[in-house]
C-alpha positions in Angstrom: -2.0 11.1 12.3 -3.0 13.9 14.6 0.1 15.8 13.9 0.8 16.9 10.3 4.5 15.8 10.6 5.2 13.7 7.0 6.3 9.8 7.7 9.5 9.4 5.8 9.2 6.8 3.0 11.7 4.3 4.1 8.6 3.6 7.1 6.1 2.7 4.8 5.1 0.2 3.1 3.9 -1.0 -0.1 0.6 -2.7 -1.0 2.5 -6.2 -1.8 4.8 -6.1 1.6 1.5 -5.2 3.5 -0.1 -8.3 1.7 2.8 -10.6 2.9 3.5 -9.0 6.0 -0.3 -10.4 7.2 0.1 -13.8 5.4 -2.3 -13.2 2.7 -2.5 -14.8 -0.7 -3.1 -12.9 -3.4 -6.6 -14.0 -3.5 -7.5 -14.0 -0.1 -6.6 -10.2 0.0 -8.3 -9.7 -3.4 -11.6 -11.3 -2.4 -11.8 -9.0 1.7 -11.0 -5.8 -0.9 -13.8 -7.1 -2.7 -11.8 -6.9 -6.3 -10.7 -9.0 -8.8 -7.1 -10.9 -8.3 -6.1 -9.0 -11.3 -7.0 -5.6 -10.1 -5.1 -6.8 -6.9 -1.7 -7.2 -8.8 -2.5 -3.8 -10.6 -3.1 -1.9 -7.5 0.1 -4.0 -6.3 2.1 -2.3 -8.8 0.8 1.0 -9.4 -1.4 2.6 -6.6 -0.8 6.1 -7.6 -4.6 6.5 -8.6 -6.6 4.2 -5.8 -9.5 5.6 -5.0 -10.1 6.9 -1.1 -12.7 4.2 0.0 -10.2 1.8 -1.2 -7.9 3.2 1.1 -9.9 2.8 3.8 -10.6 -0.7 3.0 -6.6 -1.5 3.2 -6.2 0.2 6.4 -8.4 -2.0 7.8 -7.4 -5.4 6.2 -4.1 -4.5 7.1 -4.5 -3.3 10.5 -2.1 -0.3 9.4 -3.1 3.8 9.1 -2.6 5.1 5.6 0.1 7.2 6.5 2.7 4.5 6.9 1.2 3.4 3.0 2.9 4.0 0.2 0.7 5.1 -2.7 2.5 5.2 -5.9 4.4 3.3 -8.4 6.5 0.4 -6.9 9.5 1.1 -8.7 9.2 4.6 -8.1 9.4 3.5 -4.4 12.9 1.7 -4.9 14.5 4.4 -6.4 13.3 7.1 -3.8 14.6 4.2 -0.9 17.4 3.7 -3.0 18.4 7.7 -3.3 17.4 8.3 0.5 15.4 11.0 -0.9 12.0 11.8 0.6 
């Protein structure tokens, strides 16, 4: 974003809803990341500690900038939608 204004978490999404939301397998996304399924469902569940040119590779996959990515722990995620806190 040009603009240092902080996109509030109930706009972004996680890894696995960016995965569905283009109509990717598992596998298919796994193999354009160029990582293993298993690292997939990993990084699906926990990407509090993805490295940056990793990043970059799932903006463009995706088609979506990494501010609008949620980086973190999935459940995490629920409770901070659940709470409404940022």
């Amino acid at each position: 974003m040009t603009n240092k204004q902080k996109i509030p978490n109930n706009l972004k999404f996680t890894l696995r809803s960016l995965r569905v939301r283009v109509g990717m397998k598992q596998e298919q996304a796994a193999e354009l990341l160029g990582i293993s399924v298993m690292t997939l469902r990993a990084l699906e569940r926990d990407s509090s500690k993805i490295d940056y040119s990793m990043i970059l590779k799932i903006e463009e996959i995706y088609h979506i900038p990494q501010d609008y990515i949620f980086f973190g722990n999935n459940t995490a995620f629920s409770v901070i939608l659940k709470n409404g806190k940022e």
